[in-house]
N, C-alpha and C positions, 0 to 999 in steps of 0.2 A: 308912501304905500305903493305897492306896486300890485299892479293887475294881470295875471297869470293865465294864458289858457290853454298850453302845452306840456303833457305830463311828461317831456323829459325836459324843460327848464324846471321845474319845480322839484323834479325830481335832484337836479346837479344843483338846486339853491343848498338843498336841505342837505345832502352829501359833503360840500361848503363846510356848511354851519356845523356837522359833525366833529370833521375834521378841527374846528376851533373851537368845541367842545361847550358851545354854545347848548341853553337848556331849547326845544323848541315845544311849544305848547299850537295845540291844533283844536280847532273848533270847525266839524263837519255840519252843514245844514243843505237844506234846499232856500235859502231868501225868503224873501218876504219876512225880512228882520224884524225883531220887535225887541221888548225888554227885557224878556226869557232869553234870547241869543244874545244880547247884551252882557246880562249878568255871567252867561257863559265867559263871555268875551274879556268880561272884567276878570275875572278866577285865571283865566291865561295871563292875563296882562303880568296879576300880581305872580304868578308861580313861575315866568320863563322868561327868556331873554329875546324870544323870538314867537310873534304870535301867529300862527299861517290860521286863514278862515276857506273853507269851499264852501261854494254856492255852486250846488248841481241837483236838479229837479230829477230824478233818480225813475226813470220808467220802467226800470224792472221790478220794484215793491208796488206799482200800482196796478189792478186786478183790471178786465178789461172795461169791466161795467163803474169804475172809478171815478174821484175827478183831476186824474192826470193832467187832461185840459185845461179844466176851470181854476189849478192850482195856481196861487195868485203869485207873478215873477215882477219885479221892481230893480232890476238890476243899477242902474243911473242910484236909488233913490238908498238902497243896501250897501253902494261904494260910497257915499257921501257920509252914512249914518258909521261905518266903522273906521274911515277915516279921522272921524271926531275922537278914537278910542283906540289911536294907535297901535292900530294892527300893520303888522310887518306887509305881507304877501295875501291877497287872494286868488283862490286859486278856482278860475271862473270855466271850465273844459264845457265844449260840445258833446252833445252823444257820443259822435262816430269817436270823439278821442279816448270816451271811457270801452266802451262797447265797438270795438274793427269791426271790419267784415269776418263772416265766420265767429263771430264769439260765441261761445259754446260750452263755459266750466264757469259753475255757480257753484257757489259756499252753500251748504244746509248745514242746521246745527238741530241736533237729534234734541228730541223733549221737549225743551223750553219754548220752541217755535207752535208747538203746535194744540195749543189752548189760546183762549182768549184772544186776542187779533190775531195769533195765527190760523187759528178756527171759523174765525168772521171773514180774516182776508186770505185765504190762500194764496200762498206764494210769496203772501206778504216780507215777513224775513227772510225767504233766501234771497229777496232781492237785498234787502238791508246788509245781514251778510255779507254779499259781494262786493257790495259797491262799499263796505267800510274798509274790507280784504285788499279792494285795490285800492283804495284811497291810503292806508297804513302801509304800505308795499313802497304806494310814492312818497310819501311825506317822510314817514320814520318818524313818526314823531316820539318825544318820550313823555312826551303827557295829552290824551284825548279828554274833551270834554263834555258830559252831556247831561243833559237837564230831567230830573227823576218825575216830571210828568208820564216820561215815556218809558217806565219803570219795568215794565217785560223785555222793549231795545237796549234798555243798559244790559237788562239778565243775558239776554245775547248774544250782548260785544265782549262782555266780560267771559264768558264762557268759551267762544273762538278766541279771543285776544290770550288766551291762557291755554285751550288746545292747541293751538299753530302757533305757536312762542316767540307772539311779538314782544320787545319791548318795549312795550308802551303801557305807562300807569293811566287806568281810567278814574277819572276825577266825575264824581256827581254832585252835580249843584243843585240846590232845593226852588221846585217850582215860584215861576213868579206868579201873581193872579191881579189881575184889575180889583180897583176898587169893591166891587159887588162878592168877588171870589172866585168868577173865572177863570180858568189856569190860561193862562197866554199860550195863543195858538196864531200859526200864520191863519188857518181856517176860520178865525174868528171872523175877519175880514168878510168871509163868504156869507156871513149872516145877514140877514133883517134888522135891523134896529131893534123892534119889538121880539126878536126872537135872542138875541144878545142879551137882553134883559133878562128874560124868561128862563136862560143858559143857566143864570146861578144858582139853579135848584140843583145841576148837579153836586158843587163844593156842599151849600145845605144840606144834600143827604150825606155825604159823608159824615159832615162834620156831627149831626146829628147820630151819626153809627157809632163817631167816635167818643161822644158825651153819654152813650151808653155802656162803652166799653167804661172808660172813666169811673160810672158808676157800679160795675161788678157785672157786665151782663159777659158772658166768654164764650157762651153759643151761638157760631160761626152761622147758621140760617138764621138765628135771631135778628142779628147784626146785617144780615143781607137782607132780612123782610124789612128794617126798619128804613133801605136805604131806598126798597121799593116804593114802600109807602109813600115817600117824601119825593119820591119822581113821579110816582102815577096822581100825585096831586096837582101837577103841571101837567095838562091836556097837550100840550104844544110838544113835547117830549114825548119821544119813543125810546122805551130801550133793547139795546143790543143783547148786553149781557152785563151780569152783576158778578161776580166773584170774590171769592174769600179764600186768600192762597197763602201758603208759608211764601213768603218774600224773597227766600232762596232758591227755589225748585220750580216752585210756582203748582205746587201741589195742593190741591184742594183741603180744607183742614174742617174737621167738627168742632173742635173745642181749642179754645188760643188758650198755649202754656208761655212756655217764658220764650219762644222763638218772635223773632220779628211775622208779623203778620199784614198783608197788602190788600184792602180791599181798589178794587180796580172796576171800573165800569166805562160804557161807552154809550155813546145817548144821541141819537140823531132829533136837530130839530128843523126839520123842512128836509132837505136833502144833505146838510151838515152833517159830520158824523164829528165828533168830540169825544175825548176819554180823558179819564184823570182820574186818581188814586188819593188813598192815603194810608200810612202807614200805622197801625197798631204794636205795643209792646208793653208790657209790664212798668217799662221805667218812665211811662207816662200818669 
């Protein structure tokens, strides 16, 4: 495995690997690995010939009053853990190497950005956006990978990755969750013990929305009051926002017919902010 921190050797690896027409599979993160970036990591393994990972803490998605700071970095401990999982290249860049002096052109992606964390974070996805724009610029990869926790950034990528004609297939892997139901977050890390605990009442309201769905309920606030209920029953929980979107658009919906449908929320416990989803559909 080899540890990269210059975007024109990674850039001439991957140009290489073209040319030998190698499949290469890419897995973008900020570190602070876990078994969600794992499973990513495994889905590369199995689909490509060549797996590249970046670890770069991305300062343009995070809003000023954030915790860009507090974002928890382990670099030593992230090289060890995909070295176990035979990853080709990492690809580990400074700021100044993503963002020169003078940087100045930022991706926006019209709609989808601007509900639900793009309405909580502003600014939030144009950073995401950009830094995936350059990151797909240097890698080229032909398959990106990423984890439907974060089910508004796939809508995103997929949407730029398909306006500006990269190609590269985006692979979605299904959330991992701790034991309790948690959906794996590097932020988990940032928690209380006792607040970690207390976390799994987000998966419980979902999953309760969804045992309603299950049983015939298809009114789109019904399904959001019940997801309420079952978080303002945890005191230690705040929420951001609840939502009930078509999964494509990410348009608000009153009554679920036969489209996929995402209830999505986000829930701060202490200064934590956490989100996770699930998906509704008929063929459940």
């Amino acid at each position: 495995m080899e540890i990269i921190n210059r975007k024109q050797r990674i850039a001439s690896i991957s140009r290489k690997l073209r040319r030998e027409s190698r499949t290469v599979g890419f897995v973008p993160t900020m570190g602070a690995l876990h078994e969600g970036h794992i499973a990513l990591v495994k889905k590369a393994r199995q689909m490509s010939d060549v797996v590249i990972v970046s670890i770069f803490v991305n300062p343009a998605q995070f809003g000023p009053n954030e915790d860009f700071d507090r974002y928890p970095r382990d670099l030593t401990a992230d090289a060890a853990l995909l070295a176990e999982y035979e990853v080709d290249y990492v690809f580990v860049p400074e700021t100044e190497e993503i963002y020169g002096p003078g940087f100045s052109t930022y991706v926006y992606v019209e709609g989808l950005t601007e509900t639900l964390e793009g309405a909580s974070r502003p600014g939030h996805f144009r950073g995401v956006a950009t830094i995936v724009t350059i990151l797909f610029n240097t890698v080229r990869p032909d398959l990106a990978f990423f984890g439907s926790k974060d089910a508004q950034q796939v809508g995103v990528i997929k949407r730029l990755t398909r306006d500006l004609g990269f190609d590269t297939e985006i692979v979605v892997v299904p959330t991992v969750r701790e034991e309790s139901g948690l959906a794996l977050s590097s932020r988990n890390s940032l928690l209380s013990p006792e607040d970690r605990s207390k976390a799994a009442i987000i998966y419980a309201a979902l999953v309760a929305a969804k045992t309603a769905f299950k049983n015939g309920e298809r009114n789109a606030s019904e399904l959001a009051q019940i997801v309420e209920d079952k978080l303002r029953s945890e005191p230690a929980a705040t929420i951001d926002y609840i939502a009930v979107v078509n999964n494509d658009d990410l348009e608000p919906v009153e009554k679920i017919d036969d489209r996929e449908v995402l209830i999505a929320v986000a829930v701060r416990f202490g200064s934590v902010r956490l989100i996770d989803n699930i998906i509704l559909n008929r063929k459940q």
